[in-house]
N, C-alpha and C positions, 0 to 999 in steps of 0.2 A: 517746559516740554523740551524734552532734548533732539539737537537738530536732526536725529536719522527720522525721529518720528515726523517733524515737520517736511523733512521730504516725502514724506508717504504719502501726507498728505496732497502737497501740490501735484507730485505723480498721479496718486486716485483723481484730482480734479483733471489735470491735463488728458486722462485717459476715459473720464466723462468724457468731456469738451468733443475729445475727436469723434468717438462712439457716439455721440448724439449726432454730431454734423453728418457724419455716413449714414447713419438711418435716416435722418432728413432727405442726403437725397437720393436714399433708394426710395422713400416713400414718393420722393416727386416724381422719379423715373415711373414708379408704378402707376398713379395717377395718367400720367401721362399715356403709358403704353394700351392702359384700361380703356380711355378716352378714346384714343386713337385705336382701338380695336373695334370698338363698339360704333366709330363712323362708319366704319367702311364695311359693315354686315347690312346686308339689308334688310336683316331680322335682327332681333334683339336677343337672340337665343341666349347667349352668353352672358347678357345681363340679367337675364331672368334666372337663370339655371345655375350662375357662379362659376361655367365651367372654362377655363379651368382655373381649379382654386388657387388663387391668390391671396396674401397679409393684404388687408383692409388697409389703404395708401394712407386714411386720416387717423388712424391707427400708431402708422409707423412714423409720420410726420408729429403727431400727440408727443408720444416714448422720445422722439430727436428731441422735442423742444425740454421736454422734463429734463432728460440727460445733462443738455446743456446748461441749463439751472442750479440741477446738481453741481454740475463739475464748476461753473462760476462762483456756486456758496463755498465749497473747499478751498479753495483757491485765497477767497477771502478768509476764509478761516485763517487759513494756513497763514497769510498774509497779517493779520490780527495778533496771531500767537507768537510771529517772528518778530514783527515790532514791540511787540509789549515784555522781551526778553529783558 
């Protein structure tokens, strides 16, 4: 494999990596803010009604974690295919 293609590789993985971690913690922030929205009503309108719509926080924390998976298997790849030159 020749080395411009193995940068592509490690690039695609380090550009998982980061893409995954940001959706992580937009999903925490979201969680978070969902949480904290819903103490301080003292109905639960918004939990019931969805409004207003918000990405599903175990959703977006799910997608960080696969990303990040992703982007550590290329990385190995890429790692794999540079050693074994």
């Amino acid at each position: 494999m020749p080395d411009s293609d193995l940068l592509i590789v490690f690039i695609l993985g380090g550009v998982f990596i980061l893409l995954g971690g940001g959706v992580l913690l937009w999903g925490k922030s979201e969680e978070k803010d969902y949480y904290t929205a819903i103490s301080t009503h003292s109905d639960v309108r918004e939990y019931i009604e969805h409004t207003p719509e918000r990405p599903e926080p175990k959703g977006l924390k799910t997608g960080g974690f696969i990303a990040i998976f992703l982007g550590l298997f290329l990385l190995i790849l890429g790692g794999v295919f540079w050693l074994s030159q």
